[in-house]
VEXZASE-81117 format. One line per field, with one value per atom (N, C-alpha, C): residue number from 1; z, y negated, x negated; residue in three letters. Coordinates in nm, 2 decimals. Each point is the difference from the previous one (the first is absolute). Layout:
BEGIN
seza	(NUM ...) $
Z	(Z ...) $
Y	(Y ...) $
X	(X ...) $
koldren	(ALA ...) $
END
This chain:
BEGIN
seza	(1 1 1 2 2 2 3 3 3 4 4 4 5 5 5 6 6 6 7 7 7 8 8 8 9 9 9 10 10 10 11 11 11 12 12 12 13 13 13 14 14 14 15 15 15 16 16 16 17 17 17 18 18 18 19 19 19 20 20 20 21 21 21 22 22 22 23 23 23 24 24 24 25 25 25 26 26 26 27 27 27 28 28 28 29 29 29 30 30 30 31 31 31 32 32 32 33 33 33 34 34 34 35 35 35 36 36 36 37 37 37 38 38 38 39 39 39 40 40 40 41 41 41 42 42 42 43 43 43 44 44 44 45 45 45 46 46 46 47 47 47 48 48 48 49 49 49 50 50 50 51 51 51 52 52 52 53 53 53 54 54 54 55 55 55 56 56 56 57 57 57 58 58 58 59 59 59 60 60 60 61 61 61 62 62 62 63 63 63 64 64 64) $
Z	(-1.87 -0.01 0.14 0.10 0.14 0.07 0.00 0.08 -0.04 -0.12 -0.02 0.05 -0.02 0.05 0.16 0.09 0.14 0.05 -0.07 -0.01 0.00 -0.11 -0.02 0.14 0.04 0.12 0.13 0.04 0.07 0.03 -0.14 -0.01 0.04 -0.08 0.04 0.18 0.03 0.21 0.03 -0.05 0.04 0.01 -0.15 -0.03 0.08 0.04 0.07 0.13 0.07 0.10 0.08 -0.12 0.04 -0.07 -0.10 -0.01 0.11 0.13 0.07 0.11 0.05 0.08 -0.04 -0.11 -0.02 0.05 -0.05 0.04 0.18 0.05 0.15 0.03 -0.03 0.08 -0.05 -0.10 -0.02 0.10 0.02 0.10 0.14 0.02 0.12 0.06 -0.11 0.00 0.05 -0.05 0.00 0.11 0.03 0.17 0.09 -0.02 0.14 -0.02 -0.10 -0.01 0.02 -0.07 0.04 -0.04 -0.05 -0.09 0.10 0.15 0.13 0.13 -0.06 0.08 -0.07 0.14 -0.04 -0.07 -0.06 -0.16 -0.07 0.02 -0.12 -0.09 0.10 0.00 -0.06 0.08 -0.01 -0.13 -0.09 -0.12 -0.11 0.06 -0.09 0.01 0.05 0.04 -0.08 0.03 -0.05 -0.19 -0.07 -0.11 -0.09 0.11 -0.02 -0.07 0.07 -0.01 -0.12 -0.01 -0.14 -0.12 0.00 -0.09 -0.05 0.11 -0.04 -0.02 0.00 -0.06 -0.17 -0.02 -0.11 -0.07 0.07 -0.11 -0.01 0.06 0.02 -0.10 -0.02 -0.13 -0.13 -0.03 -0.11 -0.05 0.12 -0.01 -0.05 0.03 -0.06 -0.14 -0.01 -0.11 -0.14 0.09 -0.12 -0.04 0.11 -0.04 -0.05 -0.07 -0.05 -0.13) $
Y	(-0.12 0.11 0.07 -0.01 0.10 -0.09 -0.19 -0.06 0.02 0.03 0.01 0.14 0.11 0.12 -0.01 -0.06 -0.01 -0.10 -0.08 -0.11 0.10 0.10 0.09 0.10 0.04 0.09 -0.06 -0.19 -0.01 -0.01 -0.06 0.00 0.11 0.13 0.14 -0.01 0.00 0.00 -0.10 -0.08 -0.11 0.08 0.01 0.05 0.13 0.08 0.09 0.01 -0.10 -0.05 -0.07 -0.11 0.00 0.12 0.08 0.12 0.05 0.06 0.06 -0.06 -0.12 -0.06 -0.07 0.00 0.02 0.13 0.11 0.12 0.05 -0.10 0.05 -0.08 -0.14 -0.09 0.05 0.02 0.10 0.13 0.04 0.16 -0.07 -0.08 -0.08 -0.08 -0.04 -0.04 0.10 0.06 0.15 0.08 -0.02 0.09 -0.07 -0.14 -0.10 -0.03 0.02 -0.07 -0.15 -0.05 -0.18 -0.03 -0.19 -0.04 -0.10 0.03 -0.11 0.09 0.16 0.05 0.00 -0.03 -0.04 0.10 0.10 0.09 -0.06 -0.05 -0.04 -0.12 -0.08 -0.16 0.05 0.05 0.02 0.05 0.10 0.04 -0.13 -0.03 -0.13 -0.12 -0.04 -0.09 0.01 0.16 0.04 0.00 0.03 -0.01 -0.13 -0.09 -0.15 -0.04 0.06 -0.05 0.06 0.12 0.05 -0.05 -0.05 -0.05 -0.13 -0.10 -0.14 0.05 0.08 -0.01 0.10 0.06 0.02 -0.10 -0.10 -0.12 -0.10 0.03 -0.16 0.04 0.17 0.03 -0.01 -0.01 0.03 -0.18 -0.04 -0.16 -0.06 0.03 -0.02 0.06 0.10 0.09 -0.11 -0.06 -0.10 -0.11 -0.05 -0.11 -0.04 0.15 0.02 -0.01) $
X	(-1.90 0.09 0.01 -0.11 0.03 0.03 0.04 0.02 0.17 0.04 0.16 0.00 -0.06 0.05 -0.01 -0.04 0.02 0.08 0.06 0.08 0.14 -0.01 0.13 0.00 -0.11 0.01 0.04 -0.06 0.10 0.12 0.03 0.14 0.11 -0.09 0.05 0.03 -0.09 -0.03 0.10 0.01 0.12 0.11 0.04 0.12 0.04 -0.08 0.03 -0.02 -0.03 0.06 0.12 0.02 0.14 0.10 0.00 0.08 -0.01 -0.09 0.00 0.08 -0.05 0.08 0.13 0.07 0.15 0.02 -0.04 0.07 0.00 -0.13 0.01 0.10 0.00 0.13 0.11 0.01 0.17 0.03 -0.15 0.07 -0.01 -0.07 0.00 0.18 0.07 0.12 0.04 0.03 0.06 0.01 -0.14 -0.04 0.08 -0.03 0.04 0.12 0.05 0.14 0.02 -0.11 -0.02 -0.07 0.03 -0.08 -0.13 0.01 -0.03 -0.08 -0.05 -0.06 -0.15 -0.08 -0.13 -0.09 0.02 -0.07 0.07 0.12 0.07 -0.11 0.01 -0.03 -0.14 -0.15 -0.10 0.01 0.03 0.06 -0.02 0.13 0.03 -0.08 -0.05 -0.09 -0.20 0.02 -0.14 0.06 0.10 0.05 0.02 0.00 0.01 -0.14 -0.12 -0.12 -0.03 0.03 -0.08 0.10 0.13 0.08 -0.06 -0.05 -0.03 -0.16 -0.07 -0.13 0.04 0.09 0.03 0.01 0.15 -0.03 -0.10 -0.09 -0.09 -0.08 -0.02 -0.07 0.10 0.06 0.09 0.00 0.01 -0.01 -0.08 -0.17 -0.11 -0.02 0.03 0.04 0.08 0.06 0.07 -0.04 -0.05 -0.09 -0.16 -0.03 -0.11 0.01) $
koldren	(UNK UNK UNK UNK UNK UNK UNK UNK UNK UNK UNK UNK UNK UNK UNK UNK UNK UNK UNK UNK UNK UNK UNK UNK UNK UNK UNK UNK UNK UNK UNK UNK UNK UNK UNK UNK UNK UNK UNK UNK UNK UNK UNK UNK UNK UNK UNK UNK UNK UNK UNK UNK UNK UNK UNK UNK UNK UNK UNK UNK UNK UNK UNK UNK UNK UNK UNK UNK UNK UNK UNK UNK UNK UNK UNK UNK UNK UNK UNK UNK UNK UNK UNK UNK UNK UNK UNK UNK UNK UNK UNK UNK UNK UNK UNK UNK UNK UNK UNK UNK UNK UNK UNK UNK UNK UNK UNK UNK UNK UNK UNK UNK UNK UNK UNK UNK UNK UNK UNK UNK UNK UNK UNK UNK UNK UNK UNK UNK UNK UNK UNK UNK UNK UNK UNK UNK UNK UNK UNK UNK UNK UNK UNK UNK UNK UNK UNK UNK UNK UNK UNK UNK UNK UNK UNK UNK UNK UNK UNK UNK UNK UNK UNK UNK UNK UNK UNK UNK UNK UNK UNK UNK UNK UNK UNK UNK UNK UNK UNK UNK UNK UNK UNK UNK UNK UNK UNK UNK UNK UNK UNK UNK) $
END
C-alpha cells in the first residue's frame, strides 16, 4: 500500500512539472516572440524530457 501511495506522489511531481513548464514555455513564447530563441528552446527541450519519462512510465504501467 505505501509502495502505490509513493508511486501516486511521483506521478504527482511529474505531472506537475511538466504543468509548470508548459506554462513557463508558453510565457516564454510570448516574451520572445519566438519559437527559436534560446529560453524558448531550453524550455522546450527541458519539457521534452519530462514528457518521455512520463510515458516510459505509463508504458510500464501497461505492461504490468
Amino acid at each position: 500500500m505505501c509502495l502505490l501511495h509513493y508511486a501516486s506522489d511521483g506521478e504527482d511531481v511529474l505531472r506537475y512539472k511538466i504543468d509548470s513548464l508548459r506554462s513557463q514555455l508558453a510565457n516564454a513564447v510570448s516574451e520572445y516572440n519566438s519559437f527559436t530563441a534560446g529560453p524558448v528552446v531550453q524550455l522546450s527541450q527541458a519539457l521534452d524530457i519530462y514528457i518521455l519519462e512520463s510515458q516510459q512510465k505509463q508504458s510500464k504501467k501497461g505492461r504490468k
